[in-house]
C-alpha positions as CSV (number, residue, x, y, z in Angstrom):
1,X,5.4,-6.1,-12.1
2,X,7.4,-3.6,-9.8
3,X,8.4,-1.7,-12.7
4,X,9.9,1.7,-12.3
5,X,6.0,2.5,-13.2
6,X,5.1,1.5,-9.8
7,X,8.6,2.3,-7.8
8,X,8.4,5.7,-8.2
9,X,4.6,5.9,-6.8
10,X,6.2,4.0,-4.0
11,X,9.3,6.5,-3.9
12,X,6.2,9.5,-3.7
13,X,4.4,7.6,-0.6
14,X,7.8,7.0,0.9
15,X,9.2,10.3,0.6
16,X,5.9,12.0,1.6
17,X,5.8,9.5,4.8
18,X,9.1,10.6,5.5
19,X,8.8,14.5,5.1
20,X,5.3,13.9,7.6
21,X,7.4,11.9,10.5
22,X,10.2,14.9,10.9
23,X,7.8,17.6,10.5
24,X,6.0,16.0,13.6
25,X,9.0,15.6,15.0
26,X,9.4,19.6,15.1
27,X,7.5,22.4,17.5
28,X,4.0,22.7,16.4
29,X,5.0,26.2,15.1
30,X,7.3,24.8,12.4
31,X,5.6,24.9,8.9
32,X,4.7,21.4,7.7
33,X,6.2,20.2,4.2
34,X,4.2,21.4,0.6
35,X,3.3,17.9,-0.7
36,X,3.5,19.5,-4.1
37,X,7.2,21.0,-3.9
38,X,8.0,17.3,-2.6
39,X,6.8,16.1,-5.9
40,X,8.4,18.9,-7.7
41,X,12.2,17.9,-6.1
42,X,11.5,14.5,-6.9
43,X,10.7,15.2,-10.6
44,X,13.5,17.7,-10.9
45,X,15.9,14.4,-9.1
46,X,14.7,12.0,-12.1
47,X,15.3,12.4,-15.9
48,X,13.5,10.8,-18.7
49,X,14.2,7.8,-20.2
50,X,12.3,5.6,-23.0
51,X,9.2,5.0,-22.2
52,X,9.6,6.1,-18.7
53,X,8.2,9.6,-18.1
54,X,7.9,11.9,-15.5
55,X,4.2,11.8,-15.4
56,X,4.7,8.4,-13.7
57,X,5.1,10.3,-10.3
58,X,2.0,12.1,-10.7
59,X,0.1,10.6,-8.1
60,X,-3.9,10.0,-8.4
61,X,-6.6,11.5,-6.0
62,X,-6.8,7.4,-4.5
63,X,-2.8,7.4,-4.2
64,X,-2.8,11.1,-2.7
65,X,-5.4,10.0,0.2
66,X,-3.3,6.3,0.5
67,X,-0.4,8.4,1.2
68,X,-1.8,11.0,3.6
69,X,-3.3,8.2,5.6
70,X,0.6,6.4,5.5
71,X,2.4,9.5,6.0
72,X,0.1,10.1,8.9
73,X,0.3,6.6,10.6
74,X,-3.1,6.6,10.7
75,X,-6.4,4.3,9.0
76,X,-7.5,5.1,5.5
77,X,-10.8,7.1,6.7
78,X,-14.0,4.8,6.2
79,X,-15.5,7.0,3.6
80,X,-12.7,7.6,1.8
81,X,-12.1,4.0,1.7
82,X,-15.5,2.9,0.7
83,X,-15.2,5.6,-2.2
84,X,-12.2,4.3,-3.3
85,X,-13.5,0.9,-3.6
86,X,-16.8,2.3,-5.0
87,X,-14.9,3.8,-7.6
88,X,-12.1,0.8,-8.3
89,X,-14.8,-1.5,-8.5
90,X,-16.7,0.7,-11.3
91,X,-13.9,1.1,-13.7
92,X,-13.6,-2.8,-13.8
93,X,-14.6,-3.8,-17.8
94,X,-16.2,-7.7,-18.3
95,X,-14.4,-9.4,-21.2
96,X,-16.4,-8.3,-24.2
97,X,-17.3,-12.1,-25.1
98,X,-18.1,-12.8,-21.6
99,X,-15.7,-15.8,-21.4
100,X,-13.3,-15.5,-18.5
101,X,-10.8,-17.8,-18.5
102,X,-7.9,-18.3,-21.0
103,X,-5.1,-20.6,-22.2
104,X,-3.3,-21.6,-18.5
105,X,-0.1,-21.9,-20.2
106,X,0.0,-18.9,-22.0
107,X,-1.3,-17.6,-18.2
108,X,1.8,-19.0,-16.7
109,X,4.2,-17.2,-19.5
110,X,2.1,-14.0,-18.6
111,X,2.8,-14.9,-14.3
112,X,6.6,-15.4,-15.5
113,X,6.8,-12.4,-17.2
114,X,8.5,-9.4,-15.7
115,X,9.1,-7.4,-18.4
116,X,7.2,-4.2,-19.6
117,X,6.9,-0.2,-18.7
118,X,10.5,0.2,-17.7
119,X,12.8,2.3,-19.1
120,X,14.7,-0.4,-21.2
121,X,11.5,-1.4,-22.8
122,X,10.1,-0.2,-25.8
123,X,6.3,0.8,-26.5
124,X,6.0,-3.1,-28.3
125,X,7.6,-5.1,-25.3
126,X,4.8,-7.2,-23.9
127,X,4.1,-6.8,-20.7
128,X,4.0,-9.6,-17.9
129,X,2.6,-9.9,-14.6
130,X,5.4,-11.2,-12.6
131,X,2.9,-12.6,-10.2
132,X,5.7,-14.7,-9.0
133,X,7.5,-11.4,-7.3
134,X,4.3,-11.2,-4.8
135,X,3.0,-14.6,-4.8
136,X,3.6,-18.7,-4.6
137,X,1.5,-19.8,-6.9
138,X,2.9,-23.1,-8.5
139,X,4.8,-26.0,-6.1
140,X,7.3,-26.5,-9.1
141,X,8.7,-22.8,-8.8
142,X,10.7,-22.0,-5.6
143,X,11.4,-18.5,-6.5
144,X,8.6,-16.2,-5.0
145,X,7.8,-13.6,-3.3
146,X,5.5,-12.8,-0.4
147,X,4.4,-9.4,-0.3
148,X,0.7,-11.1,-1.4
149,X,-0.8,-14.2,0.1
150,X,0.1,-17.9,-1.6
151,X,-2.1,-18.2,-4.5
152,X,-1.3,-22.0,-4.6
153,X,-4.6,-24.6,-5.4
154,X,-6.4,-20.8,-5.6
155,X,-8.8,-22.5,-7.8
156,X,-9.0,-25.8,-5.9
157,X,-9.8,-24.6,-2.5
158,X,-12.2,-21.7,-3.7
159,X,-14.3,-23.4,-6.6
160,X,-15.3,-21.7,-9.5
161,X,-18.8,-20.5,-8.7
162,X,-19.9,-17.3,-11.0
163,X,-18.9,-15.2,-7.8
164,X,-15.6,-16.6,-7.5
165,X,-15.0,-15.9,-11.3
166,X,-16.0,-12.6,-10.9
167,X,-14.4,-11.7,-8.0
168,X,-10.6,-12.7,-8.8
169,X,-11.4,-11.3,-12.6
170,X,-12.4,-7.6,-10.4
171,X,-9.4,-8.0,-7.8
172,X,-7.0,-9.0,-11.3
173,X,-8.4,-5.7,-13.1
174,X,-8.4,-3.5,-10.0
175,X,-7.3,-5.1,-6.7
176,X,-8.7,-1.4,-4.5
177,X,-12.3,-2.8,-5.5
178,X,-11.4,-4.7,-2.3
179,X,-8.6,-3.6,-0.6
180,X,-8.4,0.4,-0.9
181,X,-4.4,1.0,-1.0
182,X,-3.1,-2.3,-2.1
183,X,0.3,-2.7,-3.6
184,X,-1.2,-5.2,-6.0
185,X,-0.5,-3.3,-9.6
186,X,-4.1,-2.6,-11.1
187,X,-3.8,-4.7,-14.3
188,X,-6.5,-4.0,-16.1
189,X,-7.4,-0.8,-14.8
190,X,-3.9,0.5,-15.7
191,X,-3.4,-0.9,-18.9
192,X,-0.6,-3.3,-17.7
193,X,-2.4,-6.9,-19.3
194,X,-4.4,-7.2,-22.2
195,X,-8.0,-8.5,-21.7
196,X,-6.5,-12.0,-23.3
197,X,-3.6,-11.9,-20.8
198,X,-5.9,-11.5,-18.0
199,X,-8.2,-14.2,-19.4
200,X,-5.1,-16.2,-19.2
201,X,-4.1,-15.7,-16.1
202,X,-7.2,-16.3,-15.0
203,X,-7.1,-19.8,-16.2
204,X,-3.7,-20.3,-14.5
205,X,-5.6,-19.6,-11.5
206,X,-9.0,-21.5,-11.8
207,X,-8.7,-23.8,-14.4
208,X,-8.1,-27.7,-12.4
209,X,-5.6,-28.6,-14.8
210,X,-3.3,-25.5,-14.4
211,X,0.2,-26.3,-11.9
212,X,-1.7,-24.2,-9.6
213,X,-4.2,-26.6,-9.1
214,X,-3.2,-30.1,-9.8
215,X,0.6,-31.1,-8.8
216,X,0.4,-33.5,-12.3
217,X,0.2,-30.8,-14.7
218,X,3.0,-30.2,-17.7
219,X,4.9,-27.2,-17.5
């Protein structure tokens, strides 16, 4: 879900990234730019609308640091990176039941779904995951993105051990439990899906008769 909710964190990165490359590009004896009067012009450039607010380019200490390292061309330090992970990995929440996967179908609306946390929504819109934007995940739909790997037969060629289940339920909830700094939206951790949508999406990618795993199934 590339929302304006995630955009304008990606507008912060880019325009810190940007400031960083020209100020290194100037004698050593120039001052380097305040990341905090970058965010201040970039909050005075956007106005508020709907549910969109300006907090939404307040950047977190984990998208500071991501930033810095981006801005700077350089690796996420290792201790920064094992913190962050550390730290993604402890905000993930088990479903309350302790039953992980869903309805597939209603886990393929929620993978349709691009709706939610823009400006044009409302505070009762239902979000979606528009996993589609990033990934392939069924051979029926042709209209994907690839900014993530194929998610296609996820479930078939992984299994469903109790590792894998709780591995793609951590990287679902809060994908920097693995990868510090990915562009994957943090689902649960964020509040984008409900614990029921994630359950469902879930099943859409473990169940064997989900589209992502078996060819036959109905859409």
């Amino acid at each position: 879900m590339y929302s304006m909710y995630i955009r304008l964190v990606q507008v912060v990165g880019a325009a810190l990234a940007l400031q960083a490359a020209a100020a290194a590009a100037q004698p050593s004896t120039a001052a380097r730019p305040d990341p905090a009067q970058i965010v201040a012009e970039l909050k005075a450039s956007f106005k508020e609308k709907g549910i969109a607010k300006l907090d939404r380019i307040d950047q977190t200490e984990m998208q500071r640091a991501c930033s810095r390292a981006a801005a700077d061309g350089t690796p996420l330090p290792g201790e920064v990176a094992a913190r962050i992970s550390q730290e993604s990995l402890a905000s993930v929440k088990r479903p309350a039941d302790g039953v992980y996967l869903g309805d597939w179908k209603a886990g393929e609306k929620v993978a349709q779904n691009g709706r939610g946390l823009q400006f044009s929504d409302t505070a009762k819109t239902v979000n979606g995951g528009n996993c589609y934007a990033c990934h392939q995940m069924t051979k029926a739909e042709i209209s994907f993105g690839n900014i993530g790997p194929s998610l296609y037969q996820y479930g078939k060629l992984r299994g469903a051990s109790k590792e894998m289940v709780e591995y793609t339920w951590n990287k679902i909830y809060n994908s920097h439990a693995y990868m510090p700094c990915s562009n994957m939206p943090r689902f649960g951790a964020a509040g984008i899906l409900t614990e029921q949508q994630l359950k469902d999406v879930m099943a859409l990618l473990l169940d064997p008769a989900s589209p992502v795993n078996d060819d036959n199934a109905p859409r």
